[in-house]
C-alpha positions in Angstrom: 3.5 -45.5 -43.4 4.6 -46.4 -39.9 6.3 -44.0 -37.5 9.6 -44.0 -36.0 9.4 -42.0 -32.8 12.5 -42.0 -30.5 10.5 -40.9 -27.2 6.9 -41.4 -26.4 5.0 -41.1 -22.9 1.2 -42.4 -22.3 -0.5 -40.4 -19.7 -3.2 -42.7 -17.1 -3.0 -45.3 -19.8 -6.1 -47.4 -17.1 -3.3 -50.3 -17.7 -1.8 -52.4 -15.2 2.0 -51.8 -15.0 2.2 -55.6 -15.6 1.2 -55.0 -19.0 4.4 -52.6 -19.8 6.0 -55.0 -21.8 3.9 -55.7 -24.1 2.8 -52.1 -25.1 6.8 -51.0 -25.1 7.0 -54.3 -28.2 4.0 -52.8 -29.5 5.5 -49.3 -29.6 8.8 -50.9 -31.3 11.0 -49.3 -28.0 14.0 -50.8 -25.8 13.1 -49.4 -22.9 10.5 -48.6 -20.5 9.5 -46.8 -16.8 6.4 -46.1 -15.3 6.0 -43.7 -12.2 5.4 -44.6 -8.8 0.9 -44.8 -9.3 1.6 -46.0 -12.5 -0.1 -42.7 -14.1 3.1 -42.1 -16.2 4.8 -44.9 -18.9 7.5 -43.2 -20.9 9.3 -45.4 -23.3 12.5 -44.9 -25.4 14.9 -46.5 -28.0 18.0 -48.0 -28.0 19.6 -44.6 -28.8 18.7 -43.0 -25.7 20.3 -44.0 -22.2 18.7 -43.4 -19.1 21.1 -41.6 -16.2 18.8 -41.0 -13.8 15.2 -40.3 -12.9 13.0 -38.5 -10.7 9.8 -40.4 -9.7 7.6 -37.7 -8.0 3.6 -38.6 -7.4 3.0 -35.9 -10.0 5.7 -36.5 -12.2 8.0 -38.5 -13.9 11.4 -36.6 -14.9 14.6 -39.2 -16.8 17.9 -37.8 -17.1 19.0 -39.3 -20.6 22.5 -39.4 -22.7 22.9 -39.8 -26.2 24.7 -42.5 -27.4 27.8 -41.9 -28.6 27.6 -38.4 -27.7 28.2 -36.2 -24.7 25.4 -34.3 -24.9 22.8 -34.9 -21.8 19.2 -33.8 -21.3 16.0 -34.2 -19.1 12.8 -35.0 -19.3 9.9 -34.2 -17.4 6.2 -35.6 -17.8 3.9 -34.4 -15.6 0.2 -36.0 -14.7 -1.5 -33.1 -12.1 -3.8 -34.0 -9.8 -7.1 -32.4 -9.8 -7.2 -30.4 -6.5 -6.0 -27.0 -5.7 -3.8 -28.2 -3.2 -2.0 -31.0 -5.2 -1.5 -28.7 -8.0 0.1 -26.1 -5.6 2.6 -28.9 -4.5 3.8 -30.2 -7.8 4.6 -26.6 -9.1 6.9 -27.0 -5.8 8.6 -29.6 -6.8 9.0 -28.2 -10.2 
């Protein structure tokens, strides 16, 4: 049985953003971003448009609109850093 998700975002996939592409075929979505370091790859179908986005070093956070429909949301995935310090600094920019 396959799966039909409408959202789906790969944390330090060790991929090359080069190879974006082809996973976002693979996954069966229309669209794709990565982040800035390339730690974050959200992808998306067709139903889903993207408004806006936030590209932060520790996060990734798409402004998205239904299609067809008013309604708007966000999205935020996050990838923290390991020291104390970074951590402190992405909780500021949440």
């Amino acid at each position: 049985m396959r799966h039909h998700y409408t959202y789906i975002t790969l944390l330090e996939p060790f991929q090359s953003p080069n190879e974006l592409e082809n996973y976002k075929r693979r996954l069966g979505m229309h669209n794709a971003n990565v982040n800035l370091l390339a730690k974050i790859w959200s992808f998306w179908n067709e139903n889903w448009e993207e408004e806006d986005y936030k590209d932060i070093v520790q996060q990734l956070t798409i402004g998205y609109k239904l299609r067809g429909i008013r309604e708007r949301f966000k999205v935020t995935a996050i990838y923290a850093r390991c020291s104390a310090i970074e951590r402190l600094e992405l909780w500021e920019d949440l």
